[in-house]
C-alpha positions as CSV (number, residue, x, y, z in Angstrom):
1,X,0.0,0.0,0.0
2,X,1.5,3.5,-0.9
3,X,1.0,6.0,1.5
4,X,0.1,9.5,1.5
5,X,-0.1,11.9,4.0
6,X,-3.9,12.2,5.4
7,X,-5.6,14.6,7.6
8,X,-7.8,13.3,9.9
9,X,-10.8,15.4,11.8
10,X,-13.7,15.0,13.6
11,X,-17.0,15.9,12.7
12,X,-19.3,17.2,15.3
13,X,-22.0,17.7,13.3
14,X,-21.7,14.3,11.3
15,X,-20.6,13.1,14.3
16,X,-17.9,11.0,12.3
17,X,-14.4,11.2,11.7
18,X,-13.2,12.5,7.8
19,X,-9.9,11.6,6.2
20,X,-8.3,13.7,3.5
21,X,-5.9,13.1,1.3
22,X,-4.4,16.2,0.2
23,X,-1.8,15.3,-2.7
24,X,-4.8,12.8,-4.5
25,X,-7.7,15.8,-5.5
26,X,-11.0,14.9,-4.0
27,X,-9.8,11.8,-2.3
28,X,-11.9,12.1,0.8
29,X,-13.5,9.0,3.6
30,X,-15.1,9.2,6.4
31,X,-16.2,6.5,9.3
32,X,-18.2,6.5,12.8
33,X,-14.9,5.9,14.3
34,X,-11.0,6.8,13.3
35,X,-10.1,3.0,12.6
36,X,-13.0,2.8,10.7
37,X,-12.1,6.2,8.8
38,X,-8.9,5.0,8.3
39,X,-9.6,2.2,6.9
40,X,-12.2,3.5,4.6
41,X,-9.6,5.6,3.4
42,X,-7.0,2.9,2.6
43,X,-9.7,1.8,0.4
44,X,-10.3,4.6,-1.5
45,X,-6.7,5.2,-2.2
46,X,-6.5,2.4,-3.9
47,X,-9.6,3.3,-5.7
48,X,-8.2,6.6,-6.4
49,X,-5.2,5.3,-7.7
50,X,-6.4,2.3,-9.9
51,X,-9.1,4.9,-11.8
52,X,-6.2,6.7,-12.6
53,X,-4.2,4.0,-14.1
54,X,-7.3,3.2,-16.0
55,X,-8.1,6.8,-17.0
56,X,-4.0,6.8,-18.1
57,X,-3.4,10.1,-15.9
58,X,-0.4,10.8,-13.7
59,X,-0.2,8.9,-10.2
60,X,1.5,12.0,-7.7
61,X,4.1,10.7,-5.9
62,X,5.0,11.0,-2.5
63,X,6.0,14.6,-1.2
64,X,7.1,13.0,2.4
65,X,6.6,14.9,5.7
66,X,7.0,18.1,5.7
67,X,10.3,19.6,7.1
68,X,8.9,22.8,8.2
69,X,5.6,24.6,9.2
């Protein structure tokens, strides 16, 4: 599994937690609870990814953590 970096929040009104994926545009999830969310987004990575392939357009590759703030 590749992995990108994710930002993970919780949703008071939803009362769920969301998962972003910034460097894959509009790859979102979302789950009652954070494994759940989590793994939800694993999921749609790959999903993300594989659409991609099929669609022929660039996969981004991994930027790594950030060294500043």
């Amino acid at each position: 599994m590749i992995k990108y970096e994710s930002i993970i929040y919780g949703s008071q009104s939803d009362r769920a937690f969301i998962v972003e994926v910034p460097e894959l545009p509009g790859c979102m999830a979302n789950g009652q609870t954070y494994v759940e969310a989590v793994t939800n987004a694993k999921v749609v990575i790959s999903e993300w990814i594989e659409t991609a392939q099929e669609l022929g357009r660039d996969i981004p590759t991994l930027k790594g953590r950030l060294l500043y703030a």
